[in-house]
TILOLUM-589344 format. One record per atom (N, C-alpha, C): residue in three letters; x, y, z; atom name. Coordinates in pm, whole numbers, m for minus. Layout:
// residues N
+------+--------+--------+--------+------+
: code :      x :      y :      z : site :
+------+--------+--------+--------+------+
:  ALA :      X :      Y :      Z :   CA :
...
+------+--------+--------+--------+------+
// end
This chain:
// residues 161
+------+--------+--------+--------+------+
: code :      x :      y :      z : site :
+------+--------+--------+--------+------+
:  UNK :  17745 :   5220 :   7228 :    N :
:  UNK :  17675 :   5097 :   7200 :   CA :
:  UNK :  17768 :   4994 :   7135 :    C :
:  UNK :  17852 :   5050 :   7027 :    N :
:  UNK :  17939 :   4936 :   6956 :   CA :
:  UNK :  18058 :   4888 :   7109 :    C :
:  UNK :  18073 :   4954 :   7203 :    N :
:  UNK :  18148 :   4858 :   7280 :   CA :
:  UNK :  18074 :   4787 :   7328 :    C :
:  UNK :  17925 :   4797 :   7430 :    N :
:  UNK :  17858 :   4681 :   7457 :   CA :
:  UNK :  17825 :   4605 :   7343 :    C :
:  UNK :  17797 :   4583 :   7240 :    N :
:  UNK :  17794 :   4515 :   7122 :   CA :
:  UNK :  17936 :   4398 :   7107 :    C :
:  UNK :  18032 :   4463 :   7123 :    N :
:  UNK :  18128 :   4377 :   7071 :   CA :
:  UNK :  18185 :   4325 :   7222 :    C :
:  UNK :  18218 :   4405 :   7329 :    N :
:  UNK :  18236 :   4308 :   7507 :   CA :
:  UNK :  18124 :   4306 :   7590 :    C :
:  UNK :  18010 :   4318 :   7550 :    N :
:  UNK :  17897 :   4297 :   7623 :   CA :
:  UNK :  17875 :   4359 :   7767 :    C :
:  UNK :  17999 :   4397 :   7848 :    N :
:  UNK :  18002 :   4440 :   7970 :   CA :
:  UNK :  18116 :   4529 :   7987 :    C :
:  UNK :  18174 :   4616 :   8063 :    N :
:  UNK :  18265 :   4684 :   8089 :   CA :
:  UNK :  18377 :   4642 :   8152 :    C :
:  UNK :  18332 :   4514 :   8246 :    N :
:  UNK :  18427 :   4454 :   8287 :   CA :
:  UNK :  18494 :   4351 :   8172 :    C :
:  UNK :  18400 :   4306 :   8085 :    N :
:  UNK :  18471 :   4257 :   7935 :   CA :
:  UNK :  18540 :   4315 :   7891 :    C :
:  UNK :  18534 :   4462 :   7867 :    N :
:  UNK :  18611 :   4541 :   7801 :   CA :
:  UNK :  18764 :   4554 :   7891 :    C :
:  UNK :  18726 :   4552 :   8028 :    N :
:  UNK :  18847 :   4593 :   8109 :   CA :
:  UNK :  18966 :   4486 :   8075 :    C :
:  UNK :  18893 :   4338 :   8109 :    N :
:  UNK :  18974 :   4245 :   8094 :   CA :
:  UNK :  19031 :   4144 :   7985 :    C :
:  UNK :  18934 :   4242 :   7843 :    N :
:  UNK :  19034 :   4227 :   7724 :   CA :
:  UNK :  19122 :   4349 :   7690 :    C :
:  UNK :  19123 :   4439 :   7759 :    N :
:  UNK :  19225 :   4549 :   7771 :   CA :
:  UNK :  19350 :   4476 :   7884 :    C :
:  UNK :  19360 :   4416 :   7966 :    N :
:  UNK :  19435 :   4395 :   8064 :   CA :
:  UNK :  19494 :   4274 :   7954 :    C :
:  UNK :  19410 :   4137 :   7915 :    N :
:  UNK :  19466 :   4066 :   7815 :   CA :
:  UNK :  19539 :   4091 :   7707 :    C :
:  UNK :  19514 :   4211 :   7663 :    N :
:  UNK :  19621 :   4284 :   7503 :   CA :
:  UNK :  19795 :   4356 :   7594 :    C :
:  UNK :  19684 :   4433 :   7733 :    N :
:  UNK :  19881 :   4449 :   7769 :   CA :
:  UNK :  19930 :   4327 :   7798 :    C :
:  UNK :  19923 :   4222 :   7867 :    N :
:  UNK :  19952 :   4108 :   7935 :   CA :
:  UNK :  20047 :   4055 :   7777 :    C :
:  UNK :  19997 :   4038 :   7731 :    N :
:  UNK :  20023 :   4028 :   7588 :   CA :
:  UNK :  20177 :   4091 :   7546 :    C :
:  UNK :  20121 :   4206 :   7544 :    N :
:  UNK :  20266 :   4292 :   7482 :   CA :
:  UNK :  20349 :   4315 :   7591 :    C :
:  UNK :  20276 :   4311 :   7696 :    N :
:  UNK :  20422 :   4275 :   7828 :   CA :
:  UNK :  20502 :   4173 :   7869 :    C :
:  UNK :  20479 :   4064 :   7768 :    N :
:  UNK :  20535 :   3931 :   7779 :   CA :
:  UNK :  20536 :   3807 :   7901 :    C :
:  UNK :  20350 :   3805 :   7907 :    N :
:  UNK :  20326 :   3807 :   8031 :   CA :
:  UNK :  20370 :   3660 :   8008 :    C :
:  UNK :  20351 :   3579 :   7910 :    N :
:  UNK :  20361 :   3449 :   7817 :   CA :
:  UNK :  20492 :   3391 :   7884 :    C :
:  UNK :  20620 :   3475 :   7904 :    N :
:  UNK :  20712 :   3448 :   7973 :   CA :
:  UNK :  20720 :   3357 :   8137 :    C :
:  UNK :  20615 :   3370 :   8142 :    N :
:  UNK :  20610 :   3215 :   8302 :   CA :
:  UNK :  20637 :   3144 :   8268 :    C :
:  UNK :  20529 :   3047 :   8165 :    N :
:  UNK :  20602 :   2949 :   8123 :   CA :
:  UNK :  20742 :   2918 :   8141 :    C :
:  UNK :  20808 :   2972 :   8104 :    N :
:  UNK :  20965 :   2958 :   8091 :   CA :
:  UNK :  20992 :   2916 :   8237 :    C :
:  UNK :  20944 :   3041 :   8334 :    N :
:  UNK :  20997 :   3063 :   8484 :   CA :
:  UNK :  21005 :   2959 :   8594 :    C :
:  UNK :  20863 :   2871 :   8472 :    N :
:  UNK :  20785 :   2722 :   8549 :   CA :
:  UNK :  20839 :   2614 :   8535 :    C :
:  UNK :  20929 :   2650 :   8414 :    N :
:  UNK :  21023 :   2552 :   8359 :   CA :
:  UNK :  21156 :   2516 :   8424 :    C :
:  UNK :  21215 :   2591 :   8464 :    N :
:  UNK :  21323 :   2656 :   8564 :   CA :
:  UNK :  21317 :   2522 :   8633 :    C :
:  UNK :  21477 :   2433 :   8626 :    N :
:  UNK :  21506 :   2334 :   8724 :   CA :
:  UNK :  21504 :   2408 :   8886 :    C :
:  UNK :  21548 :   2505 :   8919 :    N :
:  UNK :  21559 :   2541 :   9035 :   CA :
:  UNK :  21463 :   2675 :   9101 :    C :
:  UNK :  21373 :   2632 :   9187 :    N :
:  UNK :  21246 :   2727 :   9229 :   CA :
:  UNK :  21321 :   2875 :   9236 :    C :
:  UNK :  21446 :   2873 :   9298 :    N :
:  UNK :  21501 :   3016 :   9316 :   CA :
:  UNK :  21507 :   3043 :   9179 :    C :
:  UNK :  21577 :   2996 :   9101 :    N :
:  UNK :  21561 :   3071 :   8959 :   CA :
:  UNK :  21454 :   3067 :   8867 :    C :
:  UNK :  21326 :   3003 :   8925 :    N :
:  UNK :  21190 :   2997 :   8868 :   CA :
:  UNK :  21128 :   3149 :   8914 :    C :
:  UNK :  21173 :   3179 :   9063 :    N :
:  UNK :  21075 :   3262 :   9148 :   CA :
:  UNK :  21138 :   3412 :   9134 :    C :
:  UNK :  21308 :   3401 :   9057 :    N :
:  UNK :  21366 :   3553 :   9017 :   CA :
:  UNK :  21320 :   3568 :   8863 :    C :
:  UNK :  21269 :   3419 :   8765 :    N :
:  UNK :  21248 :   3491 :   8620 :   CA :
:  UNK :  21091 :   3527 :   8656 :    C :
:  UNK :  21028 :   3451 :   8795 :    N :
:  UNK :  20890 :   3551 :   8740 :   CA :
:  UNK :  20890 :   3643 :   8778 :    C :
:  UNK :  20929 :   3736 :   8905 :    N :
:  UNK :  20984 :   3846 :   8955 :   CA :
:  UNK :  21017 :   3941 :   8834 :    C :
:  UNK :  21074 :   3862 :   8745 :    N :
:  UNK :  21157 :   3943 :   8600 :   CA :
:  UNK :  21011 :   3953 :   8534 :    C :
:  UNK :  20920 :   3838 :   8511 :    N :
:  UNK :  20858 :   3849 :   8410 :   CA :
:  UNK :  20723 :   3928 :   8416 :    C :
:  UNK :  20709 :   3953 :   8599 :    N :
:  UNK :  20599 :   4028 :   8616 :   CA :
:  UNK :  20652 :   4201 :   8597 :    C :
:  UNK :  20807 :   4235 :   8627 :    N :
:  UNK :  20848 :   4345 :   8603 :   CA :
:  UNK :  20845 :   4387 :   8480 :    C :
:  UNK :  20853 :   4302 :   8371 :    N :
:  UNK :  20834 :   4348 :   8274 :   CA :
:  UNK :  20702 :   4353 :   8180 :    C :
:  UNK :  20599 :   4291 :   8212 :    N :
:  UNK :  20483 :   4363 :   8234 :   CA :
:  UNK :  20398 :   4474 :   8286 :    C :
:  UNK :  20470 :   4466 :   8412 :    N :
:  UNK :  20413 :   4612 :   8513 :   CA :
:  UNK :  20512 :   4709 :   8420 :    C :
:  UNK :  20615 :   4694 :   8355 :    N :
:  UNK :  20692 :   4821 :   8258 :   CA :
:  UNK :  20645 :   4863 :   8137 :    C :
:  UNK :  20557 :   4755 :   8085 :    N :
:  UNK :  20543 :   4773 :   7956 :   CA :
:  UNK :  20428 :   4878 :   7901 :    C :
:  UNK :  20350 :   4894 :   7992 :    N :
:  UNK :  20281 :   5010 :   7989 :   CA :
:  UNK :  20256 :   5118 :   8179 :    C :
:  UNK :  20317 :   5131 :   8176 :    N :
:  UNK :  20315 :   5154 :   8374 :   CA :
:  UNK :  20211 :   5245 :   8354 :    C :
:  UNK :  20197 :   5367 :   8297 :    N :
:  UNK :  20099 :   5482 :   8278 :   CA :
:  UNK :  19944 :   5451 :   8246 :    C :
:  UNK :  19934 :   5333 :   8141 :    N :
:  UNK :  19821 :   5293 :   8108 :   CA :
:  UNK :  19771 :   5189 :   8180 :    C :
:  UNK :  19898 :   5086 :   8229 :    N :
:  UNK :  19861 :   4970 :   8376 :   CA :
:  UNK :  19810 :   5097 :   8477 :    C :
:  UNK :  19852 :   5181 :   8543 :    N :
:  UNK :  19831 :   5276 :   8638 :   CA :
:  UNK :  19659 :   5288 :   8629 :    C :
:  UNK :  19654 :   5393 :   8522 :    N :
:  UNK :  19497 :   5398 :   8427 :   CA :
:  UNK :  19368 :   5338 :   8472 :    C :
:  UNK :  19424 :   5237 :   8433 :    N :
:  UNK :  19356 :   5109 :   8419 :   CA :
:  UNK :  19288 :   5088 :   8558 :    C :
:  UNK :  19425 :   5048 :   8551 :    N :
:  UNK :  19348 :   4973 :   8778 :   CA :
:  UNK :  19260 :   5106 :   8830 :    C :
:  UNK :  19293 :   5197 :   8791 :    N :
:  UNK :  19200 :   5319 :   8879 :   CA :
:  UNK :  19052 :   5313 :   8803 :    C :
:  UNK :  19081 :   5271 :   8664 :    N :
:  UNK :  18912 :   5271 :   8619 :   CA :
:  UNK :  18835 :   5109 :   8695 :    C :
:  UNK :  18933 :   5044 :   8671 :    N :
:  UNK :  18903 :   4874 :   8717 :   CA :
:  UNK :  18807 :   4914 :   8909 :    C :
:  UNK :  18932 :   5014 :   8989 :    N :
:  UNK :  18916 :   5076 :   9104 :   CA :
:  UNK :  18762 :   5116 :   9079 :    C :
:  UNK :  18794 :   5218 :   9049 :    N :
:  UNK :  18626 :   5294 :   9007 :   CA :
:  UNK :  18455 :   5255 :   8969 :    C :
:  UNK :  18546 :   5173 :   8884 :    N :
:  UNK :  18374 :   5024 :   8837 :   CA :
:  UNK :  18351 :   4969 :   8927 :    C :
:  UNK :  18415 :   4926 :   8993 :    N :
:  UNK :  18378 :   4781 :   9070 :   CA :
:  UNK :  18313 :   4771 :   9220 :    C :
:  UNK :  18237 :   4722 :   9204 :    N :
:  UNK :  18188 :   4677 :   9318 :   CA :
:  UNK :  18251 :   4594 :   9453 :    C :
:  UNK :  18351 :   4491 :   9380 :    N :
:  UNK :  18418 :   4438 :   9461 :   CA :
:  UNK :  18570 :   4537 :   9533 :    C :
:  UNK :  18570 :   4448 :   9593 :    N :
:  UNK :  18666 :   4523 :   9705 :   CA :
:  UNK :  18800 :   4531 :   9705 :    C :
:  UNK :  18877 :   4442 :   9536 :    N :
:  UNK :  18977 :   4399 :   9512 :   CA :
:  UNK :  18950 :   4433 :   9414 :    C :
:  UNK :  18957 :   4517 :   9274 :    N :
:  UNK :  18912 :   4520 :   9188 :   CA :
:  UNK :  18979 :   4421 :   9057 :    C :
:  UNK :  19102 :   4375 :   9101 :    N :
:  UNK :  19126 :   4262 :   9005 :   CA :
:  UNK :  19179 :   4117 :   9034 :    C :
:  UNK :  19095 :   4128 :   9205 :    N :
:  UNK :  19139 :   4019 :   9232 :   CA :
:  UNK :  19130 :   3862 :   9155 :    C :
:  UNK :  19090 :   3848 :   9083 :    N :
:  UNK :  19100 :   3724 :   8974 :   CA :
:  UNK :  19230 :   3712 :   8938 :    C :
:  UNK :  19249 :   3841 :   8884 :    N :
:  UNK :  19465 :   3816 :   8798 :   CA :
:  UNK :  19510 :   3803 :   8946 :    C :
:  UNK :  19520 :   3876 :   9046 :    N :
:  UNK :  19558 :   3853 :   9151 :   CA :
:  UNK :  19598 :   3789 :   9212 :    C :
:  UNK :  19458 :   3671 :   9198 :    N :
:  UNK :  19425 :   3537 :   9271 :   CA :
:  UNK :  19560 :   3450 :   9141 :    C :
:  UNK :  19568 :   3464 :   9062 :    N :
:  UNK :  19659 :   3357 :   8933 :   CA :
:  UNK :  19812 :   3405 :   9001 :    C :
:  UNK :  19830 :   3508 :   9001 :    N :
:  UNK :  19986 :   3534 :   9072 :   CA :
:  UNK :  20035 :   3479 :   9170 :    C :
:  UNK :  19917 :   3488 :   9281 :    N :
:  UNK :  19911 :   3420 :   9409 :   CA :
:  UNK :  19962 :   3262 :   9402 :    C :
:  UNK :  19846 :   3238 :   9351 :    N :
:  UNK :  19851 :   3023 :   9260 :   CA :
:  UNK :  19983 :   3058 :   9218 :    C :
:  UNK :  20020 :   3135 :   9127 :    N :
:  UNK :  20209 :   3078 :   9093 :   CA :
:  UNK :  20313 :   3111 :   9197 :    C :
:  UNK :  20265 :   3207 :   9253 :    N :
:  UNK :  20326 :   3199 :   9414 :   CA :
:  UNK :  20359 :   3113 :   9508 :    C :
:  UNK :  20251 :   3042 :   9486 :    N :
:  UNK :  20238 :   2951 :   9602 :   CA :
:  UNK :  20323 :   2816 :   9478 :    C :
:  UNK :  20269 :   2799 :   9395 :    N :
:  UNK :  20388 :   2683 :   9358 :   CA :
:  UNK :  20479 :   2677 :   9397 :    C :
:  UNK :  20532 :   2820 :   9328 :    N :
:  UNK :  20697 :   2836 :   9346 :   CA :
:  UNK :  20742 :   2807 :   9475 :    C :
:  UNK :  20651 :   2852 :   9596 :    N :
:  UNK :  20678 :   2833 :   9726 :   CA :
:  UNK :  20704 :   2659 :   9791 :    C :
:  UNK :  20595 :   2603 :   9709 :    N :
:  UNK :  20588 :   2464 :   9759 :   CA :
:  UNK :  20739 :   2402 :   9703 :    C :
:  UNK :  20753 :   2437 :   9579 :    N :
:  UNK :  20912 :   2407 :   9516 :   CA :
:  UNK :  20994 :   2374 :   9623 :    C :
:  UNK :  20994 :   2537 :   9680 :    N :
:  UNK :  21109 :   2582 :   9737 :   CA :
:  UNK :  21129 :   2521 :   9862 :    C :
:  UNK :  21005 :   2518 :   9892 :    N :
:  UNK :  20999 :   2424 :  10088 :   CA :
:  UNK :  21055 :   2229 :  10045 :    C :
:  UNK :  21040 :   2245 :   9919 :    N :
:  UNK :  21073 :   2064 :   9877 :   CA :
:  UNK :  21214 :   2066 :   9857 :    C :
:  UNK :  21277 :   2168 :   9863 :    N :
:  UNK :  21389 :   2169 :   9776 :   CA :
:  UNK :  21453 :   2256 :   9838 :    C :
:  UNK :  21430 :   2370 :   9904 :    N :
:  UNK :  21542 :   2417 :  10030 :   CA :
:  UNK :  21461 :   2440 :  10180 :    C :
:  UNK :  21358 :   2350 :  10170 :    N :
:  UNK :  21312 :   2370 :  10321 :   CA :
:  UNK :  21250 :   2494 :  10384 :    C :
:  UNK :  21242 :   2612 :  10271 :    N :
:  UNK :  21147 :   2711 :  10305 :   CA :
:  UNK :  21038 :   2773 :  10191 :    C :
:  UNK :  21017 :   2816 :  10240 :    N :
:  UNK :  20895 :   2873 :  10349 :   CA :
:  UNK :  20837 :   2768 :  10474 :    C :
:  UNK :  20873 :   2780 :  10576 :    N :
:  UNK :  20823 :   2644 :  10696 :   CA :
:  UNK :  20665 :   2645 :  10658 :    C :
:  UNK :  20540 :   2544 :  10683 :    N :
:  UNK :  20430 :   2579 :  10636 :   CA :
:  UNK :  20372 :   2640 :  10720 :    C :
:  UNK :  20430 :   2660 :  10864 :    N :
:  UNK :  20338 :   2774 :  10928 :   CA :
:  UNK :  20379 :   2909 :  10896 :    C :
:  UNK :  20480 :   2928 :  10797 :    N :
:  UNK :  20515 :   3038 :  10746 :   CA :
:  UNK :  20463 :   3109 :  10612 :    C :
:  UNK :  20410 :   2957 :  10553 :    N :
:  UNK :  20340 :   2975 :  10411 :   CA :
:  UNK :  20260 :   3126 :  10407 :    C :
:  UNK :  20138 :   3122 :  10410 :    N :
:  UNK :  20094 :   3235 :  10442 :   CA :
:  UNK :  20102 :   3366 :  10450 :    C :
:  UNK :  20204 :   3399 :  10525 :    N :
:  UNK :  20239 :   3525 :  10528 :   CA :
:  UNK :  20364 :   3551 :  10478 :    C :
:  UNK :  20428 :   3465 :  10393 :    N :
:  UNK :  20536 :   3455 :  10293 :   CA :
:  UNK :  20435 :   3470 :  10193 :    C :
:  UNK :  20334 :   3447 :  10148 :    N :
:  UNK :  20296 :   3433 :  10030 :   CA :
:  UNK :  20251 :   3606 :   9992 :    C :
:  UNK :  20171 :   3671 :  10107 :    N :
:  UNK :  20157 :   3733 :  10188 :   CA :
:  UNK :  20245 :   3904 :  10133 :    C :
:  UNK :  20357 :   3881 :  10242 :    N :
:  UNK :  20439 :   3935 :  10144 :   CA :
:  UNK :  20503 :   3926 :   9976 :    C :
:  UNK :  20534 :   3814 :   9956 :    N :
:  UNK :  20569 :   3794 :   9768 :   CA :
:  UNK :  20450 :   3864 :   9697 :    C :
:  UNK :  20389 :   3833 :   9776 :    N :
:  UNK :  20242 :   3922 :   9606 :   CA :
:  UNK :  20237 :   4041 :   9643 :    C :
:  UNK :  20259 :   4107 :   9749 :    N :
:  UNK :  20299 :   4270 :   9760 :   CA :
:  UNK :  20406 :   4283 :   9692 :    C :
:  UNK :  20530 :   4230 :   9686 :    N :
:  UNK :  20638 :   4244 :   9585 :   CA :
:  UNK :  20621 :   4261 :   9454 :    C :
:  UNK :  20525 :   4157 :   9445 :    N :
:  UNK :  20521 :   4163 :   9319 :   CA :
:  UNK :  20413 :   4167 :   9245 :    C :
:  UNK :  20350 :   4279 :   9318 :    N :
:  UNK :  20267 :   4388 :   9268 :   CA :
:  UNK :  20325 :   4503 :   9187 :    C :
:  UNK :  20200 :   4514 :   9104 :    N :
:  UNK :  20194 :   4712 :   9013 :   CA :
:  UNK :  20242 :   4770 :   9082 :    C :
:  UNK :  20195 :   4785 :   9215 :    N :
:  UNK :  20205 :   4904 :   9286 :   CA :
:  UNK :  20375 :   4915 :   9340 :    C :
:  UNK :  20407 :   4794 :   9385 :    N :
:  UNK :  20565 :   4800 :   9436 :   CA :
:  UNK :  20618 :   4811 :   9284 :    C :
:  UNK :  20612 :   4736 :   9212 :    N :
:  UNK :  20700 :   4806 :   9078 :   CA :
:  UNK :  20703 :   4943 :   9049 :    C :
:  UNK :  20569 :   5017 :   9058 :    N :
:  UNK :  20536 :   5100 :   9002 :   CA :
:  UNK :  20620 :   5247 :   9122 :    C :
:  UNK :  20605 :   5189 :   9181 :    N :
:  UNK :  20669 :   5297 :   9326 :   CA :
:  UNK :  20845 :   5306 :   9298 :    C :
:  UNK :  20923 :   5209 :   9295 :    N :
:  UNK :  21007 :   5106 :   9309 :   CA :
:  UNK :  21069 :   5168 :   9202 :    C :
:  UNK :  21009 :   5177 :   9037 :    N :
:  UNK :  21087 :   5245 :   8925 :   CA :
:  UNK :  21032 :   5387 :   8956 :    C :
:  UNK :  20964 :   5480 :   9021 :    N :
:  UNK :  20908 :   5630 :   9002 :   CA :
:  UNK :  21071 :   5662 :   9066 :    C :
:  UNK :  21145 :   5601 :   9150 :    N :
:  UNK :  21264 :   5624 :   9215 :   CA :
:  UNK :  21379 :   5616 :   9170 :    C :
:  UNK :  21317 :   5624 :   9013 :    N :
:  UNK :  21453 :   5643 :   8899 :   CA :
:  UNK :  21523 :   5481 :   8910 :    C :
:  UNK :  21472 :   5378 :   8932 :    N :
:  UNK :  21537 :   5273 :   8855 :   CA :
:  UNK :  21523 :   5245 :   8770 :    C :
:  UNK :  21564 :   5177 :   8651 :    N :
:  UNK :  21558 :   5099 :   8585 :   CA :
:  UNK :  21496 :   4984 :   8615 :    C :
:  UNK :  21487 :   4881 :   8518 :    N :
:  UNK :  21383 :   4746 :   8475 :   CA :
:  UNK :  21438 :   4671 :   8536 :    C :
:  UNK :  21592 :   4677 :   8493 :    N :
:  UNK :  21678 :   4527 :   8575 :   CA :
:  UNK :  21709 :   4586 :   8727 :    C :
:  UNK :  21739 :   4715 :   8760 :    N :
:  UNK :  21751 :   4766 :   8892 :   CA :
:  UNK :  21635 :   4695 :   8973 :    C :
:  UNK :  21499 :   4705 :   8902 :    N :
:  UNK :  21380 :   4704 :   9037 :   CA :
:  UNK :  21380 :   4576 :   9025 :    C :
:  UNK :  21446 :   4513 :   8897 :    N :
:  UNK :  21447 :   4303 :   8903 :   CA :
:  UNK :  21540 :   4275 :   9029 :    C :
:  UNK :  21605 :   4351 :   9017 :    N :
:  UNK :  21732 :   4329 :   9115 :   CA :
:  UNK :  21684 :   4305 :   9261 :    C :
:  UNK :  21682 :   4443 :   9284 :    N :
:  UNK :  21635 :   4488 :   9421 :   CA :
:  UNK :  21478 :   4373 :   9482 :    C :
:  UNK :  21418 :   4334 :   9347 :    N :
:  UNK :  21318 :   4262 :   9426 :   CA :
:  UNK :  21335 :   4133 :   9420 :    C :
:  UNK :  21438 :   4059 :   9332 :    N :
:  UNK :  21501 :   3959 :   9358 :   CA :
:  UNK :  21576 :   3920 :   9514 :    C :
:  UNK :  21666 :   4005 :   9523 :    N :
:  UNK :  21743 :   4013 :   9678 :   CA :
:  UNK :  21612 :   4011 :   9771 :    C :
:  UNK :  21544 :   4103 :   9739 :    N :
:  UNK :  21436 :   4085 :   9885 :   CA :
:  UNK :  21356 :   3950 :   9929 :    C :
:  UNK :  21314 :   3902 :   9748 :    N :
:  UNK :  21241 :   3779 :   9778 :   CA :
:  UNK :  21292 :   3705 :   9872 :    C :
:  UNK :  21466 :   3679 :   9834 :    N :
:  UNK :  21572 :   3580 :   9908 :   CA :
:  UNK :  21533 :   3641 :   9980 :    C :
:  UNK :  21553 :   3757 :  10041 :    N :
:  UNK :  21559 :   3797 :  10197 :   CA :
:  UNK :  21432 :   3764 :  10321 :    C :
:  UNK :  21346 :   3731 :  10234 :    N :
:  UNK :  21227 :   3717 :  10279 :   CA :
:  UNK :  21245 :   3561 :  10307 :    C :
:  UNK :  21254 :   3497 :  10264 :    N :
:  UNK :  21287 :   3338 :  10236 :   CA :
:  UNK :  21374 :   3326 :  10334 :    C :
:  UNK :  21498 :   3423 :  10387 :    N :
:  UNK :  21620 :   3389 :  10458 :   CA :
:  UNK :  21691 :   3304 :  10373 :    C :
:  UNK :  21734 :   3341 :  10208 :    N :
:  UNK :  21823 :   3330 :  10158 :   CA :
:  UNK :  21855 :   3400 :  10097 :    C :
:  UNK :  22010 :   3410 :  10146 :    N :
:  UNK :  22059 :   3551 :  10058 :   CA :
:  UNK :  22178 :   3478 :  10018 :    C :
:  UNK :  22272 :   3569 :   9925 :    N :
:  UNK :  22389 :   3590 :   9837 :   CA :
:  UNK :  22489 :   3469 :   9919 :    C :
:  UNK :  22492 :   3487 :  10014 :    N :
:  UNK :  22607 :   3424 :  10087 :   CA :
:  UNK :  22537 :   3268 :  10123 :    C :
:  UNK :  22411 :   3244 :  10112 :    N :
:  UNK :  22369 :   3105 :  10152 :   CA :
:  UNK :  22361 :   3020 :  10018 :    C :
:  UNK :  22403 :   3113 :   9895 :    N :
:  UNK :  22298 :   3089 :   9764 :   CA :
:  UNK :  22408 :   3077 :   9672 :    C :
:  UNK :  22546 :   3010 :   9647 :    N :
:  UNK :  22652 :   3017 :   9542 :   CA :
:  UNK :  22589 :   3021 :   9419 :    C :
:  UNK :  22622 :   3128 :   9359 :    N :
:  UNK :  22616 :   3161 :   9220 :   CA :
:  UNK :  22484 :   3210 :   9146 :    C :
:  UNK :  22447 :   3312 :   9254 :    N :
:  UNK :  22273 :   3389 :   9255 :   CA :
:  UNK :  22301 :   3467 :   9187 :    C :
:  UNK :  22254 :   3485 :   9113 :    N :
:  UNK :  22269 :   3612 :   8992 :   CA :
:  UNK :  22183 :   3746 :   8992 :    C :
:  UNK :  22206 :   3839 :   8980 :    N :
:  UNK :  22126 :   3971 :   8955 :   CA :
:  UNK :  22055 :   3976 :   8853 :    C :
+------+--------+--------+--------+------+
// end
């Protein structure tokens, strides 16, 4: 009773549990990413900044989504945070088509498409079970973003890991 008392619903409870990790995973860190003169280095610190959220608790993020899974009625069970990743997705994307001409907009879509599978729980979460490290799976999903974009290392002077 004292949890319906104090979140009124379960999904309250879920998504001031998701708000306290978000929190200590430094989810606060976009900002910064949004700040970023250049979309490529806007679209590798959020890459960074969602990795280090999906790290900061992986076992209890894991948890979670399976109870979030389990409650819900809907068919996405967190598609709301989802839907907010997506929206900074797609900024970053529009950046990037202003400023290096991609994503083409009939490409939008299924660029976007892929990036939020990237940079998903689940690809982090797979991605480090394979013995990487934090900056390894930043790495590896940095290069791909470019790769996805059709920019890589050699189109991109002075891309950093």
């Amino acid at each position: 009773m004292t949890v319906y008392y104090q979140f009124g619903a379960k999904s309250q409870l879920l998504e001031a549990l998701l708000d306290w990790i978000a929190a200590r995973g430094g989810i606060d860190g976009l900002r910064d990413a949004f700040q970023e003169s250049d979309p490529i280095d806007a679209l590798n610190r959020f890459i960074d900044v969602f990795c280090g959220f999906w790290a900061s608790d992986r076992v209890g993020l894991r948890r979670l989504r399976g109870w979030m899974a389990a409650e819900s009625d809907a068919e996405e069970p967190e598609a709301g945070r989802d839907a907010w990743r997506r929206d900074g997705l797609r900024a970053l994307l529009t950046q990037l088509h202003e400023t290096h001409g991609v994503p083409s907009p009939g490409d939008l879509e299924e660029t976007l498409d892929v990036l939020q599978v990237l940079t998903s729980f689940e690809s982090y979460d797979r991605l480090a079970s394979g013995g990487r490290s934090r900056p390894e799976v930043v790495a590896l999903l940095n290069r791909t973003a470019l790769a996805v974009l059709g920019l890589n290392r050699g189109k991109r002077p002075g891309w950093r890991e």
